[in-house]
C-alpha positions as CSV (number, residue, x, y, z in Angstrom):
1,X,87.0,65.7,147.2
2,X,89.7,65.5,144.9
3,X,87.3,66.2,141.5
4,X,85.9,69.5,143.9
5,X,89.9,70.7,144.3
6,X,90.1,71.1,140.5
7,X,87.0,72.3,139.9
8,X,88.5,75.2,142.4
9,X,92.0,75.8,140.9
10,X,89.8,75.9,137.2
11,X,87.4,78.5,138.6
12,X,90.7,80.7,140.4
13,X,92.4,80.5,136.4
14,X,89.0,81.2,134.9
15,X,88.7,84.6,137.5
16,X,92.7,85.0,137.0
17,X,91.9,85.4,133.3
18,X,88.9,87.4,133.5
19,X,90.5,90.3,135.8
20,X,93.9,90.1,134.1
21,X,91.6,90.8,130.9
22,X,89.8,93.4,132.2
23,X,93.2,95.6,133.0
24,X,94.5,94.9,129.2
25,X,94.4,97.8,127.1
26,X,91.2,98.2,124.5
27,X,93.0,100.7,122.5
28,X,95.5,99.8,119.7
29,X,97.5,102.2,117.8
30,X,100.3,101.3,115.1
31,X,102.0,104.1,113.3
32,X,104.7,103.4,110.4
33,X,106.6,105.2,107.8
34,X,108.4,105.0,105.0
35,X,110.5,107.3,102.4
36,X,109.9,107.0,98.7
37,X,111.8,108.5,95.9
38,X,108.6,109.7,94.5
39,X,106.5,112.9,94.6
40,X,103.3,113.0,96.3
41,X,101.9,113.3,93.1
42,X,103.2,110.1,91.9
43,X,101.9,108.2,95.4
44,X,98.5,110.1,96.0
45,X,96.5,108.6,92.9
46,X,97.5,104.7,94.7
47,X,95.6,106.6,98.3
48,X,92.5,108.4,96.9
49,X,91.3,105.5,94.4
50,X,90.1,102.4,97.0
51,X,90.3,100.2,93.8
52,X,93.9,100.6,93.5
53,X,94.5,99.4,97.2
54,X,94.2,95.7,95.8
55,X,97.8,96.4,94.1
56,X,99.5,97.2,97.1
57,X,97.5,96.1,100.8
58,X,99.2,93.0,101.7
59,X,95.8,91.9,103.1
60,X,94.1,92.2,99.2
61,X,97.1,89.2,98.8
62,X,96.0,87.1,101.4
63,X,92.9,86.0,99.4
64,X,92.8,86.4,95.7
65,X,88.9,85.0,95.6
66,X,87.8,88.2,97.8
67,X,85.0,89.9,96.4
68,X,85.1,93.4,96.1
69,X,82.4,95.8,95.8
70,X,82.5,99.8,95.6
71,X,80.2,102.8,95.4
72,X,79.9,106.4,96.7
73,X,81.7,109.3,94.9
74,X,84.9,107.5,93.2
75,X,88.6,108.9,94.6
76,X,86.4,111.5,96.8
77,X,85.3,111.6,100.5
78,X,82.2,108.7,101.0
79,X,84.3,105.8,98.3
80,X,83.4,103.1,100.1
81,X,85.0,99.8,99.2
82,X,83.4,96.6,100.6
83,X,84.7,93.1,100.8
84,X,83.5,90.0,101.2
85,X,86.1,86.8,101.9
86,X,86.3,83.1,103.4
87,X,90.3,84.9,105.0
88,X,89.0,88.3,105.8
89,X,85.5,88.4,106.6
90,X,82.9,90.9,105.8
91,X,83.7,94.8,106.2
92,X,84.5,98.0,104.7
93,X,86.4,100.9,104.2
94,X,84.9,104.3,103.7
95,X,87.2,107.4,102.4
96,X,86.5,110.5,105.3
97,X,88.6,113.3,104.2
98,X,91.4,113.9,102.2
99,X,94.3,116.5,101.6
100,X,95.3,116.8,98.1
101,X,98.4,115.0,97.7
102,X,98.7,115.3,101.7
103,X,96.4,112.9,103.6
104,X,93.7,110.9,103.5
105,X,91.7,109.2,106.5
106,X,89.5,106.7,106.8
107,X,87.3,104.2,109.0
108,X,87.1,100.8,108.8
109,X,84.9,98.0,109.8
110,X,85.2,94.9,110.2
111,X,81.6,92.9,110.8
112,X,83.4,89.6,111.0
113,X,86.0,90.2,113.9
114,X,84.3,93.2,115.4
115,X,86.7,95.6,114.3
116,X,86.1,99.2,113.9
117,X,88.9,101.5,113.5
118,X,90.2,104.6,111.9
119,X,93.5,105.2,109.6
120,X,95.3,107.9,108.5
121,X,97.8,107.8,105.4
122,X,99.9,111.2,105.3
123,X,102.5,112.3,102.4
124,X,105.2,114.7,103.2
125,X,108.1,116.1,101.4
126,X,111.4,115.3,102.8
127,X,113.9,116.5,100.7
128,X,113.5,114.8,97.4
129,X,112.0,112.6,98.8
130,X,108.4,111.7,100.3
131,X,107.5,110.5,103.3
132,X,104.8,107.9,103.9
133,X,103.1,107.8,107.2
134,X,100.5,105.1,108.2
135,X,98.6,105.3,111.5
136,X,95.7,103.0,112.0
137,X,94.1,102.8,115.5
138,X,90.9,101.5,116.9
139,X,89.4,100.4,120.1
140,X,87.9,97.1,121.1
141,X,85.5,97.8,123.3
142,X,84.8,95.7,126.4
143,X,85.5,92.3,125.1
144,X,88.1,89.9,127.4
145,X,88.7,88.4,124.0
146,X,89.4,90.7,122.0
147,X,91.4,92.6,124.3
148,X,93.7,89.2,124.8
149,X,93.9,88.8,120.7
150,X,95.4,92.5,120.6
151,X,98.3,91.2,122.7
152,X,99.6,90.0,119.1
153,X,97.1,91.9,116.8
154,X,99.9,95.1,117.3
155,X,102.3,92.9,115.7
156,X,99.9,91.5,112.7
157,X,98.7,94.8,111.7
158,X,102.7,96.5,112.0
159,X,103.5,93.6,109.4
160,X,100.6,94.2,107.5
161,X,101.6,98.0,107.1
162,X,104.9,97.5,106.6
163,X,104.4,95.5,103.8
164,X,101.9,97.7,102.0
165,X,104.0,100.8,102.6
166,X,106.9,98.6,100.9
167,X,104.5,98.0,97.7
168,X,103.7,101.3,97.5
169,X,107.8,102.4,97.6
170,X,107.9,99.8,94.7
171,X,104.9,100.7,92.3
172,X,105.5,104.5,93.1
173,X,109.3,104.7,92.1
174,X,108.9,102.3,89.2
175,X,106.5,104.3,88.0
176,X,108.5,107.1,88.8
177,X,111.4,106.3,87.1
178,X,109.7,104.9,84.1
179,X,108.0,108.6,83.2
């Protein structure tokens, strides 16, 4: 009897678990900003071109042997940059409309985690000064799992923002300055 009371409790954590991850949220949504003492101008071009995003997404540092592939219309709506990677998986990002030297949204998907999401990068002027603002937010479907790995996946992706809007500042008011 004693092996039949464990089996028990295991099955009552295994159903705790299960309904506890049915009631998580699916959705995830991380918005950040930043102020650069840039012009729009200067911090657009590093947006519209995917092949720049290498200099400044922290996640482009996280494996330098990622292979990179692009096509579509290049710094236009359909740029599609694709990504292949022992760190990051398989997936893509695909440019789907853009503001001049305003905004630029796009979708990304992940094939190795599952992830498909959508982003939004918008410039505005604030004094002499421009604001970034980074939203990126995506839904997880129906999966127990995934729904207990956004639990921390809020925190990873803030970081990962963070630091990319913090590159940007950098390359955009070095440049900046320099011209």
């Amino acid at each position: 009897m004693p092996g039949s009371k464990a089996a028990l409790n295991i099955i009552l954590i295994l159903v705790f678990v299960g309904l506890v991850g049915v009631v998580l949220p699916s959705e995830y949504r991380v918005e950040r900003s930043i102020e650069v003492n840039a012009p729009p101008s200067q911090i657009y071009p590093m947006l519209v071109d995917l092949k720049k995003w290498q200099q400044w997404s922290s996640w482009g540092q996280l494996d330098p042997a990622t292979i990179y592939s692009y096509d579509g219309p290049d710094r236009a709506i359909g740029m599609r940059v694709q990504w292949q990677s022992d760190v990051l998986g398989i997936g893509s990002i695909v440019i789907d409309s853009l503001q001049f030297n305003r905004k630029l949204t796009y979708s990304i998907n992940n094939v190795t985690d599952g992830i498909k999401a959508t982003g939004e990068i918008r410039l505005e002027t604030v004094d002499d000064k421009t604001r970034i603002t980074w939203i990126s937010q995506g839904d997880v479907g129906l999966s127990i799992i995934d729904r207990y790995k956004l639990l921390t996946f809020d925190d990873k992706l803030s970081r990962g923002i963070d630091v990319g809007l913090e590159n940007i500042k950098v390359l955009a008011e070095n440049s900046y300055t320099a011209s």
